[in-house]
C-alpha positions in Angstrom: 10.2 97.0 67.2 6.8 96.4 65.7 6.7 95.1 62.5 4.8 97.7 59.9 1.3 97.0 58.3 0.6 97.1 54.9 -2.3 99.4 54.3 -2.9 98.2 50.9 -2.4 94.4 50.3 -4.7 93.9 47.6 -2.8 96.5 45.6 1.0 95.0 46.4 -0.9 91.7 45.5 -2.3 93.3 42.2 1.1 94.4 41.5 2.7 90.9 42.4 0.3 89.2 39.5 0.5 91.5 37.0 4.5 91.3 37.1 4.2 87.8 36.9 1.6 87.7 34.2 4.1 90.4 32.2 7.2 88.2 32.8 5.2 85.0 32.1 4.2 86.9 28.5 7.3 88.2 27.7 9.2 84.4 28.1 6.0 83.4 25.8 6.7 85.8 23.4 10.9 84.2 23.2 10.0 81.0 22.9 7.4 81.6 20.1 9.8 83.2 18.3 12.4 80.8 18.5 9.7 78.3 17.6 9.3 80.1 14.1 12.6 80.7 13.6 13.5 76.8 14.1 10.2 75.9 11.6 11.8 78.4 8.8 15.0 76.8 9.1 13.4 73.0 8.7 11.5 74.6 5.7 14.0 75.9 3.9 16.2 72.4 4.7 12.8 70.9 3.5 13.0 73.1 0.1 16.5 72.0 0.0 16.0 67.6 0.4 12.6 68.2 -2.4 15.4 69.5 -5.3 17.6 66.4 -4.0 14.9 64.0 -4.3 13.6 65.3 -8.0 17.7 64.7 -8.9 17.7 61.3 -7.4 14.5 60.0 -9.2 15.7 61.7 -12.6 19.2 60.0 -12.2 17.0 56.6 -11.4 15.2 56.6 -14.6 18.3 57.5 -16.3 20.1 54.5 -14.8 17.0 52.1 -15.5 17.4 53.5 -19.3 21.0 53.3 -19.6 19.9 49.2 -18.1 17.4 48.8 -21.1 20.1 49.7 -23.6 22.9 47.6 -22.0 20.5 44.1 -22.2 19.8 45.3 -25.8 23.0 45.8 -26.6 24.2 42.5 -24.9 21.3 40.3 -26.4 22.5 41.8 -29.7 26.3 40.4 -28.8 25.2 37.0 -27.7 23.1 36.7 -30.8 25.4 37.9 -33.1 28.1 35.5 -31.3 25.7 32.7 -31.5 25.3 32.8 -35.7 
């Protein structure tokens, strides 16, 4: 048996790339979006942690108040103890 010519190489060629090039745009197209999807999710955990962090520097200054008052209030004791 003789094996059978390809009259058109250049075209199965063509065809051959421009598969590829469609397959290798398509998995592009995936990943991008998986890509954003993962960078809205860290931005809204983001959005989440800055509301946590405003709460933890409120409670902070309320803690170093609540200090202030307690050394007042215990200078006041020891002085008062003191007379």
């Amino acid at each position: 048996m003789e094996k059978q010519s390809h009259k058109y190489p250049e075209l199965r060629l063509s065809f051959v790339m421009s598969t590829a090039l469609l397959l290798q745009t398509a998995v592009a197209l995936i990943w991008i979006g998986a890509a954003t999807e993962r960078l809205a999710q860290l931005e809204e955990k983001a959005e989440g942690l800055e509301a946590v962090s405003e709460r933890t520097v409120r409670l902070e200054e309320q803690g170093a108040y609540m200090r202030a008052s307690l050394d007042r209030i215990e200078f006041t004791l020891s002085k008062s103890m003191a007379e």
